[in-house]
VMD Tcl script that draws the C-alpha trace (Angstrom):
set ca {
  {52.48 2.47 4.47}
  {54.97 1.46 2.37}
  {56.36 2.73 -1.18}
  {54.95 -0.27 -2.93}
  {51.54 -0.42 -1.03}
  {51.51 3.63 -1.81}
  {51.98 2.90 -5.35}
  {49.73 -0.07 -5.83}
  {46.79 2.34 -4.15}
  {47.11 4.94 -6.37}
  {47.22 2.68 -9.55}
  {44.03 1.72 -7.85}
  {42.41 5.00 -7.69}
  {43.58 6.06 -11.32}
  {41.85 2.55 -12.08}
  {44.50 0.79 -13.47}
  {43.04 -2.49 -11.75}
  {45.10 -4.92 -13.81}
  {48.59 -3.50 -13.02}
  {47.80 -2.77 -9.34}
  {46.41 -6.64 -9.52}
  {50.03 -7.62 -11.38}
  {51.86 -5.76 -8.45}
  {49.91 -7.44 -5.29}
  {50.74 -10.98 -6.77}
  {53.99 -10.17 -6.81}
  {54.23 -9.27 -2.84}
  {54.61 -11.86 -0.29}
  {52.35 -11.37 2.54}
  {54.48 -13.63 5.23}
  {57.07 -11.03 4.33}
  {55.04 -7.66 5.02}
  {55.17 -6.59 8.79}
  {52.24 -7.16 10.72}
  {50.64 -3.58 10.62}
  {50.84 -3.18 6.76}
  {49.09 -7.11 6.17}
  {45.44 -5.11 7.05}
  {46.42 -2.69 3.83}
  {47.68 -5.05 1.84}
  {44.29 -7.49 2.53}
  {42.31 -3.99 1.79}
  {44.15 -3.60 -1.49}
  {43.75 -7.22 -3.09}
  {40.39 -7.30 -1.75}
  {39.74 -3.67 -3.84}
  {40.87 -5.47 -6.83}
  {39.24 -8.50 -6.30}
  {41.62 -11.03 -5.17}
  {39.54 -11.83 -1.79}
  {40.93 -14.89 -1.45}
  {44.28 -13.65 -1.23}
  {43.27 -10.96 0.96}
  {40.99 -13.41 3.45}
  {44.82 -15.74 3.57}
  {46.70 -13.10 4.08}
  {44.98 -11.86 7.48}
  {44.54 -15.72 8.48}
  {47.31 -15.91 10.67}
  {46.36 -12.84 12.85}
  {43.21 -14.17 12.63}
  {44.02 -17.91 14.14}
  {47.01 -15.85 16.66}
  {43.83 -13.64 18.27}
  {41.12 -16.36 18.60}
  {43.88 -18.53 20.70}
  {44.79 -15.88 23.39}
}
mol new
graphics top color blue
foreach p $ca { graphics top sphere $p radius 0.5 }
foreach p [lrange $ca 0 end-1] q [lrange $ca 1 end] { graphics top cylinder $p $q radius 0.2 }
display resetview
């Protein structure tokens, strides 16, 4: 997992929602490698931003139900 995705999960757990919220927005999905987008949908969906989290795994998603 990455720094950021470390950091943003343990602002989580301390329950400083708003910040870790701040700190996800800021993140561009398309740019995250394919194994971290599953932890980075987890977090945003933890602190409630599921339709960010739901967009974020669309396109491995749409890439399995083709093959």
């Amino acid at each position: 997992m990455s720094t950021d995705l470390s950091q943003i999960e343990r602002l989580i757990r301390i329950g400083k929602f708003s910040n870790a919220r701040f700190q996800l927005l800021q993140i561009k999905p398309r740019l995250l490698p394919r194994e971290e987008l599953s932890i980075y949908a987890n977090l945003t969906r933890r602190v409630g931003l599921l339709a960010r989290s739901a967009k974020a795994l669309r396109p491995i998603i749409h890439q399995n139900s083709r093959t």
